[in-house]
N, C-alpha and C positions, 0 to 999 in steps of 0.2 A: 504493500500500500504506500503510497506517494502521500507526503504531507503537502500542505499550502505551499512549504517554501523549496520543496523541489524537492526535501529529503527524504528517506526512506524511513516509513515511522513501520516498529514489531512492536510484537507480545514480548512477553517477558519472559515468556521461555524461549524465542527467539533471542533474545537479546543476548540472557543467559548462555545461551549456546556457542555464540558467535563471541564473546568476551572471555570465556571458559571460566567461569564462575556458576553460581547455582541460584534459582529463585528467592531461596531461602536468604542469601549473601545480599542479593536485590533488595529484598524486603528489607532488612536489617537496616543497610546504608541509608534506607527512606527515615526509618525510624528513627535514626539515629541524624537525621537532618543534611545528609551530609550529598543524596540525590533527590532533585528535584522528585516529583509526584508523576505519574503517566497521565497525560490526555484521556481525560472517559469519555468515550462513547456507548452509550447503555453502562452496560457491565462491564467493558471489556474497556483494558488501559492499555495505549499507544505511547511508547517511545520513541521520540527523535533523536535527527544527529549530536543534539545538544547532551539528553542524555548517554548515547554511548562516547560521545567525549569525557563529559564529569565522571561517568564510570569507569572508562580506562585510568584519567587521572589516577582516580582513588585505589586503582586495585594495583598500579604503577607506586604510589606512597607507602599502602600498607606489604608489598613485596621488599620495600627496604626498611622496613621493620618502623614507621611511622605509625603510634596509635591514633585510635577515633578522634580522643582528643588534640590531638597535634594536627593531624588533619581539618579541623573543624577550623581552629587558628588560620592555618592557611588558607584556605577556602573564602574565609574571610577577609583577609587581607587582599586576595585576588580579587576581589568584589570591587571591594574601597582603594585599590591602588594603595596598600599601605605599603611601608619599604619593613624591611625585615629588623629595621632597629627599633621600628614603631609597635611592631609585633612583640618584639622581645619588651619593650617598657610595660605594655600592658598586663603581659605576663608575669613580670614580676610586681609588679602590684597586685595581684594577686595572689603570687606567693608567699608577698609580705603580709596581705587579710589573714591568711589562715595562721600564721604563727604569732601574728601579732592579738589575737583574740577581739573583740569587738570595737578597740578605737579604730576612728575614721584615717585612712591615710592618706596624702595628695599623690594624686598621678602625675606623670611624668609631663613632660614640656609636651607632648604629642596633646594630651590632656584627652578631653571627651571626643572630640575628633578620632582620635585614634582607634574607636571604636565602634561609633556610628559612624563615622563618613562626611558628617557635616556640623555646623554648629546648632547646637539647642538655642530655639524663642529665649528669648527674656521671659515673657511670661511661665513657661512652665520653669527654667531654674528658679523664679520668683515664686515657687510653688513649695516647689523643694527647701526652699528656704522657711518657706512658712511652718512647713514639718521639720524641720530642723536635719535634714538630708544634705542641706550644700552647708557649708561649714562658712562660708564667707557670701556674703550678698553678689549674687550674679556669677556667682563663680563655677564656671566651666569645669575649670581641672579637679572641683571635689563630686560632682554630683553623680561618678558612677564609683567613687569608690568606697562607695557602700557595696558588698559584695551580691546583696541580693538583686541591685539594680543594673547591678551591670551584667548578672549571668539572664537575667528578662530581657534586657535590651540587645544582647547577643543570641538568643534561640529567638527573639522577634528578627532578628537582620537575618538570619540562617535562613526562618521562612519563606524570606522575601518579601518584607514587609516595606516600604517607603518610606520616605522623611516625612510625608507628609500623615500616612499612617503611624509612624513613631510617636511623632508630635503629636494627634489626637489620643493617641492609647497613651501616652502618658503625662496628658492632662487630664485625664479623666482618672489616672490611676492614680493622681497627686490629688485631684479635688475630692475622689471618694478618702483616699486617709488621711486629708485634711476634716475632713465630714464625721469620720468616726470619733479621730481624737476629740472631737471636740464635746463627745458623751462623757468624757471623763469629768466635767465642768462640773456637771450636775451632780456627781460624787462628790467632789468638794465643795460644790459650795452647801450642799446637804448640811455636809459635816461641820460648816464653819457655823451655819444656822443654829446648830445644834451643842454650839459653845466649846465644840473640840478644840484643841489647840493647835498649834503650827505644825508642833514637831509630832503629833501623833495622827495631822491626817497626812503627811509626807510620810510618814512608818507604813498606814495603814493603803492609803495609794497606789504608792510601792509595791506593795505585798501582793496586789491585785492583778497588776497589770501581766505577769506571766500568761495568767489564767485569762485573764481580756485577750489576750493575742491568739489564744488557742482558740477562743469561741469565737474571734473576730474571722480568723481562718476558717475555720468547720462552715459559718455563715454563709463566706461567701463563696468557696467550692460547691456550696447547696445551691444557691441562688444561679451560680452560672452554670453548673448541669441542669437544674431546671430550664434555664434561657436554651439551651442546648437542644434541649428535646424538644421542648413546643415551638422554637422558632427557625431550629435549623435541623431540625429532623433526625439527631442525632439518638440512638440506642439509648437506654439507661441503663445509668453503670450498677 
């Protein structure tokens, strides 16, 4: 079968066959973000030239002993035209989250660029900052080195997600945890009502908010499997 653009679009066990790999290997690397999706038509998915290119890639990467995740790195820099010093800073900002335990730490001169592609609105780092995510007012080079923000806005770039898609999902994902923290209000000022003192509703606050974080999650994994199934037809998990 002939694609639109002249190319020769297979099944997947064509594909399979002809790159000497197996469907199962196919499926993984989807999984795993690292090959685009197949063309549906009905049921059945079409690969193009594009995909047995990104496939030999990757089965060329992991034959010199390159893991998922080192490929995933690359992959992405091949995207953003990053240079490989750019690649290596980010990464060690990374390596410095995990060892360093939960302080914020500044990315490298490449800064937020290095990782999206382009620079973040004003507005949404002015978001970030409201939630106390960027460390300095407007400031670029802190706003992914919060480790959870920057492994989201990395599986969002993997997908194939735009700047301009970026930019709306995480203004919305700054105004909804703007929206939540702001329930905590109504804990303290309860408690201030109620003649508690300084240091015992900062103790009792405190104490809480683990347990707030776990229910704030459980909430909203619910609510967006619900979105899931009634507006995008998705299975229930």
């Amino acid at each position: 079968m002939t694609s639109a653009g002249g190319g020769q679009e297979q099944r997947i066990e064509e594909l399979a066959d002809e790159a000497g790999t197996t469907v199962r290997n196919i499926r993984l690397y989807q999984e795993r973000g690292l090959l685009q999706p197949p063309v549906r038509r009905g049921r059945t998915g079409f690969y193009g030239p594009a995909h047995k290119q990104r496939l030999a890639l990757i089965l060329r990467l992991l034959d010199r002993g390159y893991t998922f995740a080192t490929i995933e790195e690359l992959l992405i820099a091949q995207r953003h035209g990053l240079t490989l010093t750019q690649l290596l800073e980010v990464e060690s900002v990374r390596a410095d989250r995990r060892t360093a335990g939960p302080r914020r730490r500044r990315l490298p001169k490449a800064g937020v660029e290095a990782v999206t592609g382009f620079e973040l609105p004003e507005e949404l780092l002015d978001r970030g900052t409201a939630i106390g995510l960027v460390s300095e007012f407007s400031s670029a080079d802190h706003f992914l080195a919060d480790d959870y923000m920057f492994k989201l806005f990395r599986e969002l770039i993997m997908l194939g997600v735009d700047e301009d898609g970026l930019d709306r999902i995480g203004t919305m994902f700054m105004e909804g945890q703007s929206m939540a923290a702001q329930a905590i209000t109504v804990l303290v000022e309860t408690l201030r009502d109620s003649g508690v003192s300084q240091a015992v509703i900062e103790k009792r606050v405190t104490g809480i908010l683990p347990g707030a974080g776990a229910a704030a999650r459980v909430i909203f994994l619910s609510a967006v499997q619900t979105l899931l199934t009634e507006k995008h037809g998705f299975r229930k998990a």
